[in-house]
C-alpha positions in Angstrom: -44.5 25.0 24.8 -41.7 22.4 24.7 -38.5 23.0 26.9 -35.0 23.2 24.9 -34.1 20.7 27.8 -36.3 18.1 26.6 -34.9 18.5 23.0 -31.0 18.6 23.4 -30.4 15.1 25.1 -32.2 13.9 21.9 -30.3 15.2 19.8 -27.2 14.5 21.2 -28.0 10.8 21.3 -28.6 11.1 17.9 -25.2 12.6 17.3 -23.3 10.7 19.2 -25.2 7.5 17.5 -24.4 9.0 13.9 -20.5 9.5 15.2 -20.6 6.2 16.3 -22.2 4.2 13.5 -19.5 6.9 10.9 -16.6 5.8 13.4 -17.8 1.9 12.6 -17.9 2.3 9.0 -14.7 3.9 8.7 -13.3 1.1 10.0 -15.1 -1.2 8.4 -13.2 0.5 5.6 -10.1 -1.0 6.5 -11.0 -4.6 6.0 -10.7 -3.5 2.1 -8.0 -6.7 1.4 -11.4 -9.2 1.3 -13.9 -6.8 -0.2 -14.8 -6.6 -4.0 -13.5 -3.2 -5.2 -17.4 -2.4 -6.2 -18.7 -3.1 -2.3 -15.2 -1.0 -1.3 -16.5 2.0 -3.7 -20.2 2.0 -2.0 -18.7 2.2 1.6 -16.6 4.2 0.8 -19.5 6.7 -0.5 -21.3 5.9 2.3 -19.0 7.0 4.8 -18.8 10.0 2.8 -22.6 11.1 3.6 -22.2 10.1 7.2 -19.4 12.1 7.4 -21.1 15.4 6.2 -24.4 14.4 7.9 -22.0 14.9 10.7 -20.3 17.9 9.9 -24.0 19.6 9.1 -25.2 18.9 12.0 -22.4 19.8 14.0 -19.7 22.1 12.1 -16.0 22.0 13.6 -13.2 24.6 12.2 -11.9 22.4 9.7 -10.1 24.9 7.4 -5.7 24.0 9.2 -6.2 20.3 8.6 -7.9 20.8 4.9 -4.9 23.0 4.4 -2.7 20.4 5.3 -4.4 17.4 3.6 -3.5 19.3 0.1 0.0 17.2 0.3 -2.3 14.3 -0.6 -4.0 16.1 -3.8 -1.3 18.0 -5.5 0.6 15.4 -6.8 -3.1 14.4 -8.9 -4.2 17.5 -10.1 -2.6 16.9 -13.6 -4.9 14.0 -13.6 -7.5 15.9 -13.3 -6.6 18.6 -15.3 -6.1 16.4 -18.6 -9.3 14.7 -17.8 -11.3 18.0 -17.7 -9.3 18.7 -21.3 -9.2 15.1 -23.2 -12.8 14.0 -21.2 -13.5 12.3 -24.4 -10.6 10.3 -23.9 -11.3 6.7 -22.6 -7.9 6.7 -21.4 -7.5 10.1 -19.4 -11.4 8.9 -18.5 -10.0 5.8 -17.1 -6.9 6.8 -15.5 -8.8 9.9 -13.9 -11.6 7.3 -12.3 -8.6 5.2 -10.1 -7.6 9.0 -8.6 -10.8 10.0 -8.0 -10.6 8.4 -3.8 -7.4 11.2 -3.7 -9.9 14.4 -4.4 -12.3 12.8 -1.8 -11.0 11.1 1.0 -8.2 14.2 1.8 -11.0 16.1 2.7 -13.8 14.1 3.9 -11.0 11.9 6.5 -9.9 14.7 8.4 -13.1 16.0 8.7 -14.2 12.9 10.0 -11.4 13.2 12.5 -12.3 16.6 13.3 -16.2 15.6 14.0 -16.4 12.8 16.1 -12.8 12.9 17.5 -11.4 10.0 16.3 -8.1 8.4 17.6 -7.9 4.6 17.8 -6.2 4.1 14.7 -4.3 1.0 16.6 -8.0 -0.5 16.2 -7.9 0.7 12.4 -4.3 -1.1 11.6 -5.7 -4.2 13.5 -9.0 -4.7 11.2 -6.7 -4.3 8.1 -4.5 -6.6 9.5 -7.0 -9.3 10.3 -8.8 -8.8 6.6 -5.4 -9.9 5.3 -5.2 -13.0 7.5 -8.5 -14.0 6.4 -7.5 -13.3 3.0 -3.9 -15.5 3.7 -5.7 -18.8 5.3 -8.7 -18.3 2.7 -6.3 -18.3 -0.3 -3.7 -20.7 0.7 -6.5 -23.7 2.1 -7.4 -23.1 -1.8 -4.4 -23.7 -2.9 -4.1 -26.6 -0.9 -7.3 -28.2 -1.7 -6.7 -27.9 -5.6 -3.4 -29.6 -4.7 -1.6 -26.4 -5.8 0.8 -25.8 -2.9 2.3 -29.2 -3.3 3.0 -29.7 -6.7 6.5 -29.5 -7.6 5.4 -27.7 -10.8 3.9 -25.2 -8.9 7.3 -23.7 -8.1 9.5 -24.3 -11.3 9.2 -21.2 -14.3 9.5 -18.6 -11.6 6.6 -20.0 -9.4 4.1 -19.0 -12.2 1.6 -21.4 -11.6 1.5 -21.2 -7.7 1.6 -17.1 -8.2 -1.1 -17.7 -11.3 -3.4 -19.3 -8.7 -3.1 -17.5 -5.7 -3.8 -14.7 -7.8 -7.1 -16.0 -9.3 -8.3 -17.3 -5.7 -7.0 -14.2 -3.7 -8.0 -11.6 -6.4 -4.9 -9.9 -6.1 -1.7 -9.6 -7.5 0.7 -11.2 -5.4 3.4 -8.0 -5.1 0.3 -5.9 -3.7 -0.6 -9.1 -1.6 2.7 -9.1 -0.4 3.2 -5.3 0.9 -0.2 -6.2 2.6 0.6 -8.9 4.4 4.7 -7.4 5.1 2.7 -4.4 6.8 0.2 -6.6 8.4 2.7 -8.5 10.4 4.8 -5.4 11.3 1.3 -4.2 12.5 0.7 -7.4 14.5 4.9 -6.9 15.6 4.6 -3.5 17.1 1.4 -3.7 19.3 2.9 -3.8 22.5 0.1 -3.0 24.5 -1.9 -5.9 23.9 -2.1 -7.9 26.8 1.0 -11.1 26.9 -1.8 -14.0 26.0 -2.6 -11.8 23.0 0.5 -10.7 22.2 1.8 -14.3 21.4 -1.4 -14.9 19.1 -0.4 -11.6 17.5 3.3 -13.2 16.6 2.1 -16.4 14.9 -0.1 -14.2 13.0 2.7 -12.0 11.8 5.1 -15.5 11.5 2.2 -16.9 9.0 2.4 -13.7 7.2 5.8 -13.4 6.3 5.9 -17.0 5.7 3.5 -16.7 3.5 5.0 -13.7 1.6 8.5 -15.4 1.0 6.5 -18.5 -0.3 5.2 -16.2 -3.0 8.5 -15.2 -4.1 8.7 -11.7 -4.5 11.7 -10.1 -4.8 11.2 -7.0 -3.4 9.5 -8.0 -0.9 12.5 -10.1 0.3 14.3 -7.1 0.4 12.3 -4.8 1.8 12.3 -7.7 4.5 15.5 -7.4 4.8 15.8 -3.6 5.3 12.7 -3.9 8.0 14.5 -5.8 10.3 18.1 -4.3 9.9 15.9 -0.7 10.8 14.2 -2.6 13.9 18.0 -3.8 15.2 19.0 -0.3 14.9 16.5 1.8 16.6 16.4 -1.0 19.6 18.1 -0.9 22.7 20.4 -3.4 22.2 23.8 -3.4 23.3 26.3 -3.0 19.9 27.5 -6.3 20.3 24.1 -7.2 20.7 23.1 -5.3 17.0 25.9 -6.9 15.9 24.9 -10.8 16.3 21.3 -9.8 15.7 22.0 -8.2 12.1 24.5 -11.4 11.1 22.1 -14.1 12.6 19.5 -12.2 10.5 21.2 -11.8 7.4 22.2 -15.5 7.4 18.6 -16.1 8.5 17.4 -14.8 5.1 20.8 -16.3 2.8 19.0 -19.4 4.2 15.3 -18.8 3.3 16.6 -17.5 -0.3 18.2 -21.0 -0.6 15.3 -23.4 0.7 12.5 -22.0 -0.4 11.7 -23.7 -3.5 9.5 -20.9 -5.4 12.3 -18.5 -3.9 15.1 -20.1 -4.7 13.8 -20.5 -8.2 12.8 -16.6 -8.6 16.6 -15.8 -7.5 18.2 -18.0 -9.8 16.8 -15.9 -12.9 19.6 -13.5 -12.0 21.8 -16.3 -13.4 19.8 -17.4 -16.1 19.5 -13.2 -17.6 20.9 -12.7 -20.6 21.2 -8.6 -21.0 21.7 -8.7 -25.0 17.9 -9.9 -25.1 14.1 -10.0 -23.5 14.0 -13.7 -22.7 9.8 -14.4 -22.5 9.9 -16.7 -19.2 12.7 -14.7 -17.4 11.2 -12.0 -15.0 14.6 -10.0 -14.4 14.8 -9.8 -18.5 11.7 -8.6 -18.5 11.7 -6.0 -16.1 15.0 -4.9 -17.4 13.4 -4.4 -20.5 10.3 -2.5 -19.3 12.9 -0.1 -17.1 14.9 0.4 -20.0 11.9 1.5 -22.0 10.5 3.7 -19.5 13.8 5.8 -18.7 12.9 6.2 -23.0 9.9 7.6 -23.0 10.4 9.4 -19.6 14.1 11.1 -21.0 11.6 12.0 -24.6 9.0 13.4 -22.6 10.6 14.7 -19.6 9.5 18.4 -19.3 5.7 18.3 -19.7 5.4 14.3 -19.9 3.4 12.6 -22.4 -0.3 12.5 -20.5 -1.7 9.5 -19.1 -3.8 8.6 -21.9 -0.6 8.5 -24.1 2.6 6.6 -21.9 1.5 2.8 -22.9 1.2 3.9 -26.6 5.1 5.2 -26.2 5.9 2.0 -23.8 4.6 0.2 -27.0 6.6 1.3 -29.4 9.5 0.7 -27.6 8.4 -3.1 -26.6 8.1 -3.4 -30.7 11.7 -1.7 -31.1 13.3 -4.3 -28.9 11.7 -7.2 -30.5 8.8 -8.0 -27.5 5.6 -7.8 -28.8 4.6 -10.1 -25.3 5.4 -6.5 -23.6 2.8 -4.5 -26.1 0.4 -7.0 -25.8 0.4 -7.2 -22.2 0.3 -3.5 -22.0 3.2 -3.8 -19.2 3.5 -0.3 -17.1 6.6 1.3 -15.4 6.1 -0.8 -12.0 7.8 1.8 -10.8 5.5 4.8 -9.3 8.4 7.4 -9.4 9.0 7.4 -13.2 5.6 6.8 -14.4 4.7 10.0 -12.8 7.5 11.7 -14.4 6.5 10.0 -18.1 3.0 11.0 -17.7 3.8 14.7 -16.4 7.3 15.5 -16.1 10.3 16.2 -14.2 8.2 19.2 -12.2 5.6 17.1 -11.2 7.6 14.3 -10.4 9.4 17.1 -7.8 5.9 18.0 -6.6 4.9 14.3 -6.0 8.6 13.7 -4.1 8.2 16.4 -2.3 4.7 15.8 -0.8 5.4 12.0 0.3 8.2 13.4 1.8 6.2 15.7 3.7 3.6 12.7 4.4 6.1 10.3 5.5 7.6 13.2 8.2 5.2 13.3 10.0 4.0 9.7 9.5 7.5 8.7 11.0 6.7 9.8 14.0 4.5 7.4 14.6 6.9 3.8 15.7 4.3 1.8 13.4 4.4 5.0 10.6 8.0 4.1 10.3 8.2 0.4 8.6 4.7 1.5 7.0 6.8 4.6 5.5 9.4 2.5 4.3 7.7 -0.3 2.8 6.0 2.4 0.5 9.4 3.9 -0.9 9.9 0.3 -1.5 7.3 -0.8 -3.7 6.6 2.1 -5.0 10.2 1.1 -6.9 9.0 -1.9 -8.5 5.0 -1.3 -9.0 3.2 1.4 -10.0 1.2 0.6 -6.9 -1.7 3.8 -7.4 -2.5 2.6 -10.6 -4.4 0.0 -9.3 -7.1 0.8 -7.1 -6.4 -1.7 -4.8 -2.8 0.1 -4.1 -4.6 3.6 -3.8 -7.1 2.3 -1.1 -3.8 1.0 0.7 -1.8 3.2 0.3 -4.3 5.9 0.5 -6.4 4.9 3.5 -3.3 4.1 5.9 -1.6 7.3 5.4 -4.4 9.6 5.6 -5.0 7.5 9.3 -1.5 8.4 10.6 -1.5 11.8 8.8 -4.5 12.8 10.4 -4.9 11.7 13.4 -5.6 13.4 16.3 -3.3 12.0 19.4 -1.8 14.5 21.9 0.7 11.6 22.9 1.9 10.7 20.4 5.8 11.4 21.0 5.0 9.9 24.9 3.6 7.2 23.0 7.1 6.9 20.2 9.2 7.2 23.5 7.8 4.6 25.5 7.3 2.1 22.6 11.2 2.3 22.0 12.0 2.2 25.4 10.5 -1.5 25.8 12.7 -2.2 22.8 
């Protein structure tokens, strides 16, 4: 007869073995900057079936944090909705495909937390953060090498042909490089509890970063830059007087970059050269005017119900043809802005419920120190790109938010308060 002794230690290494090898997988995950979206896809599915592997073997009450993951699938149930309706649709098919990781991963994440007890999402942030350093010295030693990064014509037309190559080495676009690499080096910024040696390697990481972001030249991210590090001055420590020199040293710090940088000074100077009666075809403010303009159009025709997913670039379209830029309906040009496409696709209501669940995401996300500039770089972009219609921007987005929304840390206020006191 055997003894239920002999069996349990077994099975318990066994466990503990399939926690472990899920726990390394998931954050393997976060090293999705340097991965092909195909290889992200497969690990993703495969931490899916370690996950409920787990969960079989050893159920946990799951049924509070489910409940409170739904803030991360509302917002996309229109998506699926339409795609159960117009399946046929190669559109609604396609657009319906990049949602797909937000009617998986709100589930399966917190019951990974729940199963094998999860909490080091410091060690999470720091593998996403070292994929995109990787990422930064791989695609810039390209750049150099194909005597890119020196050319003066790299930087003239709005950077194109620096932005043009960075984007065919790196494999992503550089706005979506940049939010990366912005939240990388806050990452690297606020871990204080590494030890000083590490610490200092931690800063020239972060220095490279945004270096390499205002080299790029995008706007946004120059001034979400800016709004970072007036938010760090003001929830430090510092005396007012203190604030005070700190915010006008910084400020002068960034007239100075905008001014010296060549690709940056050149991306700024298209304010100047924008001409508002027209859509000039090398002139990036034009352009986006003109793509803005369009999409307050079809959002204000369509704003009850919206106009579907499989139908918003056909109105964009029209209204690219009406303003004399066939460039913009060739290029099939989106929103870039994440707000109003949801409301063109589905209307004002859903746009209400999508607002009102970040919100709800980014509460309790902000109670994290680290949450905080992550939180606000999101509201950020999410102005200027229509960041979860790539699949690269979901995974971001996506992955990092479900971490801090999730995870299971009984000190985390100790943790805010002691994090703020250093500062």
């Amino acid at each position: 007869m055997i003894k239920l002794s002999n069996i349990l230690p077994e099975n318990a290494n066994r466990l503990r073995g399939l926690h472990i090898a899920t726990s390394l997988l998931f954050l393997a995950l976060f090293a999705f900057p340097v991965y092909s979206l195909k290889l992200t896809n497969i690990m993703l599915m495969g931490f899916v079936a370690l996950t409920l592997t787990g969960y079989v073997t050893k159920p946990v009450a799951i049924g509070k944090p489910l409940l409170r993951n739904l803030v991360f699938i509302l917002p996309f149930l229109p998506y699926l909705i339409e795609f159960c309706v117009y399946g046929n649709n190669p559109t609604a098919h396609f657009e319906f495909e990049k949602k797909i990781f937000f009617f998986t991963a709100p589930i399966i994440i917190p019951v990974f937390v729940q199963v094998t007890g999860f909490k080091n999402y410091k060690l999470a942030l720091m593998v996403f953060s070292a994929s995109v350093c990787i990422l930064t010295i791989y695609t810039f030693g390209g750049l150099v090498i194909h005597k890119t990064f020196f050319a003066a014509e790299s930087y003239q037309n709005g950077a194109y042909l620096l932005r043009y190559h960075f984007e065919r080495i790196s494999g992503l676009h550089p706005t979506y490089y940049s939010i990366f690499a912005l939240t990388a080096g806050w990452f690297f910024c606020q871990a204080t509890s590494v030890k000083n040696n590490f610490r200092l390697v931690y800063y020239i990481f972060a220095a490279l970063l945004f270096a390499a972001v205002m080299v790029l030249a995008v706007r946004i991210a120059l001034a979400a830059s800016v709004v970072l590090v007036l938010v760090w001055i003001i929830r430090s420590k510092l005396s007012n007087n203190h604030r005070i020199l700190m915010t006008i040293g910084a400020l002068a710090a960034f007239i100075f970059i905008s001014f010296t940088v060549p690709s940056l000074k050149n991306r700024l100077n298209e304010f100047l050269l924008w001409d508002t009666s027209k859509t000039n075809h090398t002139n990036t403010i034009s352009q986006r005017a003109t793509i803005m303009d369009c999409s307050w159009q079809v959002f204000i025709n369509h704003w009850l119900w919206g106009c579907g997913s499989r139908n918003f670039q056909l109105g964009l379209n029209e209204c690219y043809n009406a303003k004399g830029w066939p460039q913009g309906r060739q290029n099939e040009f989106n929103p870039h802005n994440q707000y109003v496409l949801m409301g063109i696709n589905y209307g004002i209501f859903i746009l209400f419920v999508f607002l009102g669940c970040l919100c709800i995401i980014l509460c309790k996300i902000f109670k994290l120190p680290i949450g905080i500039y992550f939180g606000l770089m999101v509201l950020f972009f999410f102005m200027s790109e229509a960041m979860l219609e790539r699949q690269m921007g979901v995974y971001f987005f996506g992955l990092i938010a479900l971490l801090l929304y999730n995870i299971k840390n009984p000190k985390l206020s100790q943790e805010a308060t002691h994090i703020d006191s250093k500062n």
